[in-house]
C-alpha positions as CSV (number, residue, x, y, z in Angstrom):
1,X,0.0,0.0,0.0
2,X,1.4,3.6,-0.9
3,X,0.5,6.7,0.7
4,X,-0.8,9.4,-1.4
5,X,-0.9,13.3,-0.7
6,X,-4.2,13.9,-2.8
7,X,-4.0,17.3,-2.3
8,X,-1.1,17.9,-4.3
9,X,-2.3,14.8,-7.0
10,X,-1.6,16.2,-11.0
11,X,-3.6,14.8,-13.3
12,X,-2.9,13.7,-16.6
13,X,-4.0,16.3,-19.7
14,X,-5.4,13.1,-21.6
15,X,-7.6,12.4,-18.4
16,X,-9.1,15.6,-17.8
17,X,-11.9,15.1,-20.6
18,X,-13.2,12.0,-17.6
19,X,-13.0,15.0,-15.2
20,X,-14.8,17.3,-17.3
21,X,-17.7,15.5,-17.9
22,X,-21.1,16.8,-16.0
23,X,-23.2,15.2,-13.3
24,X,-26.3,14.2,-14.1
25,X,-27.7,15.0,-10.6
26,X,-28.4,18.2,-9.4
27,X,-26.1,19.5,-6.9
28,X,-23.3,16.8,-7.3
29,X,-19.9,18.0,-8.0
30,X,-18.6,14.8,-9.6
31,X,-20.5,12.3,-12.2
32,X,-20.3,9.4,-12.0
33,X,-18.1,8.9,-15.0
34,X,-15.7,11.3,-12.9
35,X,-15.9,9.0,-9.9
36,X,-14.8,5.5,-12.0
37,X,-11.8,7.6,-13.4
38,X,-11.1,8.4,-10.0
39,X,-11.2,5.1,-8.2
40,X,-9.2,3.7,-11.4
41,X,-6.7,6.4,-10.2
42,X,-7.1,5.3,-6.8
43,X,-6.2,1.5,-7.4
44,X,-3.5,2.2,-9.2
45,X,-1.3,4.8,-7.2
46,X,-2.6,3.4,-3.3
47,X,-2.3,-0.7,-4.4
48,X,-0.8,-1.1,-7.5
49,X,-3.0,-2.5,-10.1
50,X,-4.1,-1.1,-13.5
51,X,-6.6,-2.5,-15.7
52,X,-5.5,-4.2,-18.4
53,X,-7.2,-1.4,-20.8
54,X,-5.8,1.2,-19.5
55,X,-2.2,0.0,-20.7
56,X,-3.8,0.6,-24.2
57,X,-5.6,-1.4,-27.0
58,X,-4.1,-2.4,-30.6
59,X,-5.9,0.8,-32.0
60,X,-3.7,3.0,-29.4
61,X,-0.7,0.8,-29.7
62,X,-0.7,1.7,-33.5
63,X,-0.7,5.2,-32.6
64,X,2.5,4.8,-30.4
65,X,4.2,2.7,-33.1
66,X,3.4,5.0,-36.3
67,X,3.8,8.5,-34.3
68,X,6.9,8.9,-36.1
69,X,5.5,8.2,-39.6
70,X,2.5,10.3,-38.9
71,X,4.8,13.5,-37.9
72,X,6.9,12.9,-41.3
73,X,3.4,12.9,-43.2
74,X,2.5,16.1,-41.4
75,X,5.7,17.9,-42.8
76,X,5.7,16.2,-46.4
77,X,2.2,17.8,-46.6
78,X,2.8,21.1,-44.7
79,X,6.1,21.9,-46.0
80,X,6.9,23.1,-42.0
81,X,9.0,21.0,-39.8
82,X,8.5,19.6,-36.8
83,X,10.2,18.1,-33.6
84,X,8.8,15.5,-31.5
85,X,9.0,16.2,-27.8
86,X,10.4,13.8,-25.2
87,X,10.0,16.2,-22.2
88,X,6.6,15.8,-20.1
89,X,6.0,19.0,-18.5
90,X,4.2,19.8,-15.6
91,X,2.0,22.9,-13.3
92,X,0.9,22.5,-9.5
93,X,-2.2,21.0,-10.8
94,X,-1.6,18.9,-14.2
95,X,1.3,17.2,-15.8
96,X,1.4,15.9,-19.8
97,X,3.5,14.9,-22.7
98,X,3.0,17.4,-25.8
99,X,3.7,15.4,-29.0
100,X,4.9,18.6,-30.9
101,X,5.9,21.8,-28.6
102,X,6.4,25.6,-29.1
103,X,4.1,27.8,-31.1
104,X,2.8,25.6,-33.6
105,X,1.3,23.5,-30.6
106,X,0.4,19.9,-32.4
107,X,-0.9,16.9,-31.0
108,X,-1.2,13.4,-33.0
109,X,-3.9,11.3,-33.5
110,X,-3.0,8.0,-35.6
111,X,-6.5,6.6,-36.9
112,X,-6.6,3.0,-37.5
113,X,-7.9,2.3,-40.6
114,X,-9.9,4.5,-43.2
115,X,-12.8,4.1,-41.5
116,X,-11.9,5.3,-38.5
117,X,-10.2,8.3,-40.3
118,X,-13.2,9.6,-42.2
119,X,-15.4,9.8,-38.8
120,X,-12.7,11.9,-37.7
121,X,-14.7,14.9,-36.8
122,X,-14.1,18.9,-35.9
123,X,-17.0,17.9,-33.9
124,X,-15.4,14.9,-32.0
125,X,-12.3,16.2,-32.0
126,X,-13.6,18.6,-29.4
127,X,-15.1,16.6,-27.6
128,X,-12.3,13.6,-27.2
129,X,-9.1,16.2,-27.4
130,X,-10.2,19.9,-26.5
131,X,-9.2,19.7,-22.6
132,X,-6.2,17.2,-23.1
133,X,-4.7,19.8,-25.8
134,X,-5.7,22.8,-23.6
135,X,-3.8,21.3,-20.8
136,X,-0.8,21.3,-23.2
137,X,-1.8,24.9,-24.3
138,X,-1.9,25.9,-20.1
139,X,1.5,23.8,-19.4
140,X,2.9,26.1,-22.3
141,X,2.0,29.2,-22.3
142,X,0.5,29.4,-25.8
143,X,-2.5,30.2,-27.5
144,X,-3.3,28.0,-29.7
145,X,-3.0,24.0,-30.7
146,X,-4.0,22.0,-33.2
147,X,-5.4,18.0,-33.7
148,X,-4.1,16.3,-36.6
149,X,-5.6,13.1,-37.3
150,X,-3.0,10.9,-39.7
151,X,-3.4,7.9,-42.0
152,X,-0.2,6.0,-42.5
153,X,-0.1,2.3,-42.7
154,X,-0.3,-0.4,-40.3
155,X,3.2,-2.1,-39.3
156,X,3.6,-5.7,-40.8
157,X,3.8,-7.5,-38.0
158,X,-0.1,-5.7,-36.5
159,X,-1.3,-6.4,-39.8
160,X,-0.4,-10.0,-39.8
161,X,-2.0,-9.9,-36.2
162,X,-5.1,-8.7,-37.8
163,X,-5.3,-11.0,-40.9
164,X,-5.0,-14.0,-38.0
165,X,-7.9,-12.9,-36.1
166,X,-9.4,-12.9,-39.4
167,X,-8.4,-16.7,-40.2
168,X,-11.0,-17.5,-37.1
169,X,-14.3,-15.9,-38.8
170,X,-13.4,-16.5,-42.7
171,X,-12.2,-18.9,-45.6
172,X,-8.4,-18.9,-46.0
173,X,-8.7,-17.8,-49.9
174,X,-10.9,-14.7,-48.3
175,X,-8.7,-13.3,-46.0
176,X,-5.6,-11.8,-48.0
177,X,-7.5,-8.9,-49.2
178,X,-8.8,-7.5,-46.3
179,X,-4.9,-6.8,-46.2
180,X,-5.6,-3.7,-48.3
181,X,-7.7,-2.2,-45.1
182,X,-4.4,-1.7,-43.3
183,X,-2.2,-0.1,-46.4
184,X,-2.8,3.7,-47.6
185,X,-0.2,4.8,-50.0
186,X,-2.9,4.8,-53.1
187,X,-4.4,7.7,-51.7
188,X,-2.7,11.0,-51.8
189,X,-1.1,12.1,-48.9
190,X,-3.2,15.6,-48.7
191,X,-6.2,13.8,-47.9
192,X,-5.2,11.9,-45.2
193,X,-4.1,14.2,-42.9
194,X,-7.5,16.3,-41.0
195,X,-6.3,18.9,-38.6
196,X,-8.7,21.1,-36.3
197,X,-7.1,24.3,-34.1
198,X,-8.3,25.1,-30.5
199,X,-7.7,28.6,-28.6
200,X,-7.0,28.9,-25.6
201,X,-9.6,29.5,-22.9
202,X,-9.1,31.0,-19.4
203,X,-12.5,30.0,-18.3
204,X,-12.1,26.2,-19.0
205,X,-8.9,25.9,-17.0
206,X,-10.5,27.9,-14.0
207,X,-13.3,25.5,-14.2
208,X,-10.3,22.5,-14.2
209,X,-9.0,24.1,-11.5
210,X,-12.1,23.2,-9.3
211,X,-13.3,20.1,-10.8
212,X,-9.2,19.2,-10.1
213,X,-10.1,20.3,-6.4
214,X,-13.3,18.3,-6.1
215,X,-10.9,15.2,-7.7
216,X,-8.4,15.8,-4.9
217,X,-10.9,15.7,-1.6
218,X,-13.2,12.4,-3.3
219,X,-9.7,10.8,-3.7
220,X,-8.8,11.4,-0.3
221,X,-12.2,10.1,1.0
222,X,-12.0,7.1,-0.7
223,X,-11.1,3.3,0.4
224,X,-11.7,0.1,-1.0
């Protein structure tokens, strides 16, 4: 068992959408989505244990392995160049991991395959990213930060994961061209890149700032 100061707890920027969300009872400072985050929070840093799906699933797993590709597709098709950061920065009340810093604020999103790509959004962009690239635009000191959503292909060895799963549900001679789902370099590389820019907003963090607060005293008042 660990002992945790929750009153000085920082909380991840790509978390704070799970602390943004509103309760659906009047009066109640946390919803209930809120309070699961939270006791996941709590499991982890007091005992130890993470669930499984936390640690990431294949879709988010592509992201981390093709964040490099996706960044080079970002300055083929920009013409600008761009340097990923390694440094995770950190306030007295969040701490995060920019994918691109300084000015040109940018922050990767790998989609999976086409499908995923084209329901790529403005719309839920916002709503999945907004807070987690604010928190980036707060840690920084800058205005303004963009989304990029990127299609680059698959690595081998996921797509050969992939076509295996397949083997399960369909005929052997059937399964080779789904390959195709996985590989994009048919289509032009200026339509697989979908950017949307945030601005900064001094009301939204003041409102993190007490949602952060109400995090700290449930996470103190919590046990098992």
């Amino acid at each position: 068992m660990n002992t945790i100061d929750w009153s000085t707890y920082k909380f991840h920027c790509s978390g704070l959408r799970y602390l943004m969300t509103n309760a659906r009872k009047k009066g109640e400072l946390l919803s209930e989505t809120t309070k699961t985050y939270l006791q996941e929070i709590y499991i982890k840093e007091v005992w130890g244990r993470e669930k499984s799906d936390m640690v990431g699933n294949r879709y988010t797993q592509k992201g981390i392995m093709c964040e490099t590709d996706s960044l080079e597709l970002i300055e083929r098709v920009t013409g600008k160049k761009y340097f990923k950061n390694q440094k995770t920065l950190e306030n007295e009340w969040i701490v995060g991991t920019p994918d691109v810093t300084g000015q040109d604020l940018v922050d990767i999103k790998t989609s999976w395959d086409v499908f995923t790509f084209m329901n790529a959004t403005e719309d839920q962009a916002k709503k999945d990213y907004y807070t987690q690239v604010l928190g980036y635009m707060w840690l920084l000191g800058v205005q303004t930060a963009t989304v990029s959503y990127c299609l680059v292909n698959t690595p081998e060895k996921t797509i050969n994961d992939e076509l295996y799963r397949l083997s399960f549900k369909l005929p052997e001679d059937q399964i080779e061209k789904y390959r195709n789902n996985y590989i994009f370099d048919d289509i032009p590389e200026n339509l697989r890149i979908k950017s949307y820019s945030y601005v900064y907003d001094e009301n939204i963090v003041e409102n993190i700032k007490n949602k952060i607060k109400n995090a700290r005293d449930y996470l103190s008042e919590i046990t098992l």
